[in-house]
KOLKE-164487 format. One record per residue: x, y, z of N, C-alpha, C, O, CB in turn; residue in one letter. Coordinates in steps of 0.2 Angstrom, whole numbers, padded with zeros to 4 digits, always signed. Glycine has a CB too. Layout:
N
XYZXYZXYZXYZXYZa
...
END
This chain:
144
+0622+0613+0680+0624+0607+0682+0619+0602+0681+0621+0596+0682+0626+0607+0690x
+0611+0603+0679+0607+0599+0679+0609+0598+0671+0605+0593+0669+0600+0601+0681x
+0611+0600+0668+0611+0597+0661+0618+0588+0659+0617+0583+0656+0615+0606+0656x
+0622+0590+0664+0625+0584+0664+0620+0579+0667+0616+0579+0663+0632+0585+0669x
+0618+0577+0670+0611+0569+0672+0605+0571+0666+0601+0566+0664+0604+0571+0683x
+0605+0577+0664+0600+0577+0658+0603+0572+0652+0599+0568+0650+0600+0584+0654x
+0610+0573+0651+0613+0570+0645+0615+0564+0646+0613+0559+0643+0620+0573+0643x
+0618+0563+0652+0619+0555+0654+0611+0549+0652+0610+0544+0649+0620+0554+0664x
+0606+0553+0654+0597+0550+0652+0598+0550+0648+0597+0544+0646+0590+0552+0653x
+0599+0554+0642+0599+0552+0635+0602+0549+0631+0599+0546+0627+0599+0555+0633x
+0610+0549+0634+0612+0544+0627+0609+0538+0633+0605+0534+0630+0624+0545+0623x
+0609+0536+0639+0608+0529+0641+0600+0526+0638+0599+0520+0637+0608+0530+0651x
+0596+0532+0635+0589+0531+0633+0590+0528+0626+0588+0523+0624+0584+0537+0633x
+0595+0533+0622+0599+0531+0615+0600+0523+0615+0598+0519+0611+0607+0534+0615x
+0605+0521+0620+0609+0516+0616+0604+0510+0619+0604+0504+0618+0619+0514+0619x
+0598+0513+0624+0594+0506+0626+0588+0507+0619+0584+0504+0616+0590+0505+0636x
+0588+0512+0619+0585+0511+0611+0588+0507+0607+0586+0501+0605+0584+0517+0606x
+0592+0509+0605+0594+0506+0601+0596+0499+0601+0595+0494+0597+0598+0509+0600x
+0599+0498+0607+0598+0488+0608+0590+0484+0608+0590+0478+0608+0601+0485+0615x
+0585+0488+0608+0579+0486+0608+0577+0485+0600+0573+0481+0599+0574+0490+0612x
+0580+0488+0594+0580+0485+0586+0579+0480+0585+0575+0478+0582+0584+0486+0582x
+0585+0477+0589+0585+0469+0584+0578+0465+0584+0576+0462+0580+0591+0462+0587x
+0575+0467+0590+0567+0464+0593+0562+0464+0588+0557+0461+0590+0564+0467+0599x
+0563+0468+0582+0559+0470+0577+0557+0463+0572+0562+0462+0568+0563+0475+0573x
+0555+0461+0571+0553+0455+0568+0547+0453+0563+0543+0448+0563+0553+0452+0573x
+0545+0459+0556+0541+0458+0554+0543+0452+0549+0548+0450+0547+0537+0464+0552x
+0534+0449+0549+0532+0442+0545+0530+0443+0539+0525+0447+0536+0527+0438+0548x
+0537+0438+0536+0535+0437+0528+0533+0433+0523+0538+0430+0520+0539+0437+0525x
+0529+0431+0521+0529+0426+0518+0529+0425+0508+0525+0429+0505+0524+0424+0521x
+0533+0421+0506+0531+0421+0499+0530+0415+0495+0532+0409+0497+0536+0424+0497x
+0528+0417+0492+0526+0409+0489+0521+0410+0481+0519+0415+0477+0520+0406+0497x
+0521+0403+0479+0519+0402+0471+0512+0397+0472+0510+0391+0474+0527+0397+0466x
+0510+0402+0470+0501+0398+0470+0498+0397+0462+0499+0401+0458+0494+0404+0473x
+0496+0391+0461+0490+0390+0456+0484+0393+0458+0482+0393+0464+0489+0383+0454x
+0481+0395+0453+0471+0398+0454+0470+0395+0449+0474+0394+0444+0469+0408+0454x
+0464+0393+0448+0461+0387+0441+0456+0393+0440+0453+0397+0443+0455+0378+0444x
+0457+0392+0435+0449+0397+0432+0444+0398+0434+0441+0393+0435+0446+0396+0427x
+0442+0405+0436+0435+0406+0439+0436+0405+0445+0431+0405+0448+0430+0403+0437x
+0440+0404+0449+0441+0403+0456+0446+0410+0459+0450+0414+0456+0445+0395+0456x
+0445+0410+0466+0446+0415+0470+0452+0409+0478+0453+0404+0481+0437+0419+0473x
+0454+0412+0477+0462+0412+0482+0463+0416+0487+0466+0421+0487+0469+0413+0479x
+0459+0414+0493+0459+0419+0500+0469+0417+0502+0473+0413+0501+0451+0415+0509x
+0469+0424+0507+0475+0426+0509+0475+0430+0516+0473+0436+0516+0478+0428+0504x
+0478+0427+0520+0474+0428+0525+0480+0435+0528+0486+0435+0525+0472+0420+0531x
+0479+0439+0532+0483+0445+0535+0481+0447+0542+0475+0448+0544+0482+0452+0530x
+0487+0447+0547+0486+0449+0554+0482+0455+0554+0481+0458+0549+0493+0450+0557x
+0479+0459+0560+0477+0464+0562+0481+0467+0565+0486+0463+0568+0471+0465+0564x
+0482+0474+0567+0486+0480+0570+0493+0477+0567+0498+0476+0571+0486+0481+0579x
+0493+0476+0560+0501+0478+0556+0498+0482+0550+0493+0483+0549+0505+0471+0553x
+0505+0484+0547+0506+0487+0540+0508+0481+0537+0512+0477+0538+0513+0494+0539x
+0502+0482+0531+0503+0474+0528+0505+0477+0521+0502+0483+0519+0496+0468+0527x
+0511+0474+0518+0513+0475+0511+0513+0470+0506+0515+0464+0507+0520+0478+0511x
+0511+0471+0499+0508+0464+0498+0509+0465+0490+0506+0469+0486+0499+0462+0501x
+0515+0460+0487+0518+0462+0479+0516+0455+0478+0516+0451+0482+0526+0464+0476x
+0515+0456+0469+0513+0452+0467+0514+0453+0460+0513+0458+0457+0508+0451+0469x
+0515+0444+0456+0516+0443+0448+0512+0439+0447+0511+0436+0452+0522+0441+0444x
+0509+0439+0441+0505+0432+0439+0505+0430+0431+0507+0434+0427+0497+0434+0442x
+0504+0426+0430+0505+0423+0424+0499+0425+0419+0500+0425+0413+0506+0416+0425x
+0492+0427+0421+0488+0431+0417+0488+0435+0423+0492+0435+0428+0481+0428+0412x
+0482+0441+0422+0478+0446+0425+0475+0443+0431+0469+0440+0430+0473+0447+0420x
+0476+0444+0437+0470+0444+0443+0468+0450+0445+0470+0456+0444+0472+0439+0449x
+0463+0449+0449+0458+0454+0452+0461+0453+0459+0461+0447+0462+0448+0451+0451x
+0465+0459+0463+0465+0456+0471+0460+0461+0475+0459+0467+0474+0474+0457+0476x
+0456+0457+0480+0452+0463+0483+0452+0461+0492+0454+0456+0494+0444+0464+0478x
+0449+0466+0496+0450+0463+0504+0453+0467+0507+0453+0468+0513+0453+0456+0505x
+0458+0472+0502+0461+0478+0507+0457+0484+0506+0452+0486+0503+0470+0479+0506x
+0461+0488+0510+0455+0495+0514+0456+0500+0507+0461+0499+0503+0457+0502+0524x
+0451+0504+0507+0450+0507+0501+0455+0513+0503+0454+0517+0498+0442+0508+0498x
+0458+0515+0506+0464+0519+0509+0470+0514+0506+0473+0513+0511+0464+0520+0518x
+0471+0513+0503+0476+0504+0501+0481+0512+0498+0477+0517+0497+0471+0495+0493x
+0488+0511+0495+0493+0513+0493+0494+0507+0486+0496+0502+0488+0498+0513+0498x
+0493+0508+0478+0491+0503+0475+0499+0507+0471+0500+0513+0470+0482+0501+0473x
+0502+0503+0468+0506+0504+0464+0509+0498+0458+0512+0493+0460+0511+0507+0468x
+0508+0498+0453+0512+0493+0447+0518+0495+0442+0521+0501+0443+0506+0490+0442x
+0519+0493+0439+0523+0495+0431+0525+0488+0429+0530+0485+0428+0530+0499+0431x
+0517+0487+0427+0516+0480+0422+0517+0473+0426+0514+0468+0427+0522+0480+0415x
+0524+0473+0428+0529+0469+0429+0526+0465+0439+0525+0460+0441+0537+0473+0428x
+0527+0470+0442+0526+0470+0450+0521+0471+0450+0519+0471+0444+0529+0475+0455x
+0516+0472+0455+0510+0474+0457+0512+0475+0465+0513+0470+0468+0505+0470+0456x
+0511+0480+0468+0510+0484+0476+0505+0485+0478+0502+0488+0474+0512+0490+0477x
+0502+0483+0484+0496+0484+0488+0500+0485+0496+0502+0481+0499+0490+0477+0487x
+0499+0493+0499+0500+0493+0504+0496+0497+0509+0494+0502+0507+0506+0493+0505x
+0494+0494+0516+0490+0497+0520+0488+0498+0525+0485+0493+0522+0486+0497+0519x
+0487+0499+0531+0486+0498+0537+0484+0495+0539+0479+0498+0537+0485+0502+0539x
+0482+0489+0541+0476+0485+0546+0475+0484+0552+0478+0480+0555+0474+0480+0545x
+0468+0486+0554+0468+0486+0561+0465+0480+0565+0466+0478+0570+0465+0492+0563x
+0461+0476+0560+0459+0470+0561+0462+0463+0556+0465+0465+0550+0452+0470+0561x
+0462+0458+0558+0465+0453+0553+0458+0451+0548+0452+0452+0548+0467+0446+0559x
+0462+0448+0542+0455+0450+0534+0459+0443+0531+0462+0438+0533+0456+0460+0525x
+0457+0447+0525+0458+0441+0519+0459+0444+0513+0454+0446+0510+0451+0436+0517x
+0466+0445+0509+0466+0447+0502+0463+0440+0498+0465+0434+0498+0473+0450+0500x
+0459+0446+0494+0456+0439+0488+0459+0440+0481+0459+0445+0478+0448+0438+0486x
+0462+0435+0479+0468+0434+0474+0462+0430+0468+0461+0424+0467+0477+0428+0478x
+0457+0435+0463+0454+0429+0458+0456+0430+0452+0458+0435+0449+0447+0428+0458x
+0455+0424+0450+0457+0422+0441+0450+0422+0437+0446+0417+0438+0462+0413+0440x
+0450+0427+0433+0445+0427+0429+0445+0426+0423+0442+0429+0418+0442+0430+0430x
+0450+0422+0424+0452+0421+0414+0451+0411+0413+0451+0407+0418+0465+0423+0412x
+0449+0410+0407+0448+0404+0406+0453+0399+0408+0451+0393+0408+0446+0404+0401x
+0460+0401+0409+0465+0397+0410+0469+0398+0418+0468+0402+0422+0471+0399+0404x
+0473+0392+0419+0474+0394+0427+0478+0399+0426+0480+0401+0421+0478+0388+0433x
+0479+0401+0431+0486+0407+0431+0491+0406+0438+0488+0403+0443+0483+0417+0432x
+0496+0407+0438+0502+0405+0443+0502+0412+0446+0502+0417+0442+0509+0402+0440x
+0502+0412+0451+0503+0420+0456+0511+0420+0460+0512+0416+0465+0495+0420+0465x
+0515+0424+0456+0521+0423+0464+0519+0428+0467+0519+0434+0465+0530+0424+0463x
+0518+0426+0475+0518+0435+0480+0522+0435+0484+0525+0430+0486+0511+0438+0483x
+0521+0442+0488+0526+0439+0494+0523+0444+0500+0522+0449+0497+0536+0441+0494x
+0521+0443+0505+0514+0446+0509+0521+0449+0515+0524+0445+0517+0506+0440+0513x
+0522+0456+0516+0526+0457+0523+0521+0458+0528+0516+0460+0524+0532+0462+0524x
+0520+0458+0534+0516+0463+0540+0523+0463+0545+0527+0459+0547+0507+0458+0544x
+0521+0471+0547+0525+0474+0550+0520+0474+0556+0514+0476+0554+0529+0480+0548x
+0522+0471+0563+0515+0472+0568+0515+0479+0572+0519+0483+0569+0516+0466+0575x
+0511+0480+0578+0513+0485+0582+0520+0485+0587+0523+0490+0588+0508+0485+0585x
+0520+0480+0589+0528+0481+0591+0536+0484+0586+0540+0489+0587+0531+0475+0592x
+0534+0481+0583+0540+0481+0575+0539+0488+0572+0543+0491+0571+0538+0475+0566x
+0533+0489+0571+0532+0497+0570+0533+0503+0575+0533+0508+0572+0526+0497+0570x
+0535+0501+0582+0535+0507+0587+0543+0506+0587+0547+0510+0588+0530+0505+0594x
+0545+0500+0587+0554+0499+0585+0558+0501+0579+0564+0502+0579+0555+0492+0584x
+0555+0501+0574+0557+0506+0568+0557+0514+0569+0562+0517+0567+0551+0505+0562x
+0553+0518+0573+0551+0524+0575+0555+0524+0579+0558+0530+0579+0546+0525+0577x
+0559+0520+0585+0564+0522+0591+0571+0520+0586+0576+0524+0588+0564+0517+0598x
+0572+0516+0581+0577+0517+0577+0579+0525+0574+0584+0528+0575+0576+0514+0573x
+0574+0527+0570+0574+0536+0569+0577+0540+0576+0582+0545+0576+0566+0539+0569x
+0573+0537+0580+0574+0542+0586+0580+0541+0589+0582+0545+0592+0569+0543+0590x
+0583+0534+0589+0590+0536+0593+0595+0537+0590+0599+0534+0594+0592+0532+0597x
+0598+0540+0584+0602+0543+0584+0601+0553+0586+0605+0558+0587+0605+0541+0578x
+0594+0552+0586+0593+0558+0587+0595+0559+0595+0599+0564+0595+0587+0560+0585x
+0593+0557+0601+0594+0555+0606+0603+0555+0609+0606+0559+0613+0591+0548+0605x
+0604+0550+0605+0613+0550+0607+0617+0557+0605+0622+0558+0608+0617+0543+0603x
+0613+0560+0600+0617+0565+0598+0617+0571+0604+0621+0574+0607+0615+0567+0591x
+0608+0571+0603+0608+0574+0610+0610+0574+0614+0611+0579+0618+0605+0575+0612x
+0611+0570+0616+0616+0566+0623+0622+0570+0624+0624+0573+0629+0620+0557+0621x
+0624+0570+0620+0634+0573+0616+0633+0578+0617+0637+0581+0621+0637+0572+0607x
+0628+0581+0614+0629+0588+0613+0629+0592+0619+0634+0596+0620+0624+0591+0610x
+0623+0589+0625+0625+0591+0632+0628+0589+0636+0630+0591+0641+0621+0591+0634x
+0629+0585+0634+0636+0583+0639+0643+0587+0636+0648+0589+0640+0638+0572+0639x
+0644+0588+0631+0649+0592+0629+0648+0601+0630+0652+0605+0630+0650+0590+0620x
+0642+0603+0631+0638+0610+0633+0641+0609+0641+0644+0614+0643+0628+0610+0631x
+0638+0605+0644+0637+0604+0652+0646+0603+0654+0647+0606+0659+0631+0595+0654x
+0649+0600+0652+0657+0601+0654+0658+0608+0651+0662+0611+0655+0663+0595+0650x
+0658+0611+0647+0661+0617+0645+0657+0621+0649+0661+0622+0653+0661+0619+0637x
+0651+0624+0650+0649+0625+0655+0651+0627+0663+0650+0632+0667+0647+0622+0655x
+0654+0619+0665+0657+0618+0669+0663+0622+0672+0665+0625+0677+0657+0612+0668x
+0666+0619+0666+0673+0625+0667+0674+0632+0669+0679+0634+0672+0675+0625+0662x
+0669+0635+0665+0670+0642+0666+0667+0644+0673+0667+0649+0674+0667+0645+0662x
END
């Protein structure tokens, strides 16, 4: 009989998980920069988020400012930089070519909230299922 109030807690833990998602709200920004030659272009990034950070440019730049733990991925076309941070920085975006170069990027930071909300997404269907399962165990149970 303790498994029925087990099951009710869970899916009720489920579906308030799950209405706590939408509260998720990571920050995006994108945008089109000139850099003049020989010049550096700070870019500034919250601390305690997952910062993801793509990028094109019109020649070659140098980005530098994230942790050498960084996730770096390209194919010519994109460029990926992603990484954990636990304090707020500065990516440095420089042009070391003799001409300006145009940068499109687009910086996401997922914070600590948004991040612990993505994880209760995983977990509540796991939750509600559980829910079911015992409450469908806990009446059959019952019966007999």
């Amino acid at each position: 009989m303790r498994l029925l109030p087990l099951s009710i807690i869970l899916l009720i833990l489920g579906i308030l998980f799950l209405l706590l998602t939408p509260l998720s709200h990571p920050i995006k920004v994108s945008s089109i920069i000139k850099i003049p030659p020989n010049s550096t272009y700070a870019l500034a990034y919250n601390g305690n988020s997952e910062v993801l950070f793509t990028y094109n440019s019109t020649f070659p730049i140098n980005v530098t400012g994230y942790p050498s733990g960084a996730t770096k991925s390209n194919d010519s076309i994109i460029y990926v930089i992603c990484f954990f941070s636990s304090s707020p920085g500065n990516l440095y975006l420089s042009n070391h070519n003799p001409k300006p170069t145009t940068v499109y990027y687009t910086l996401y930071e997922a914070g600590g909230l948004s991040l612990y909300i993505e994880y209760l997404t995983v977990l509540c269907p796991i939750l509600i299922a559980g829910g079911v399962i015992l409450l469908i165990y806990a009446k059959l149970a019952h019966k007999k």
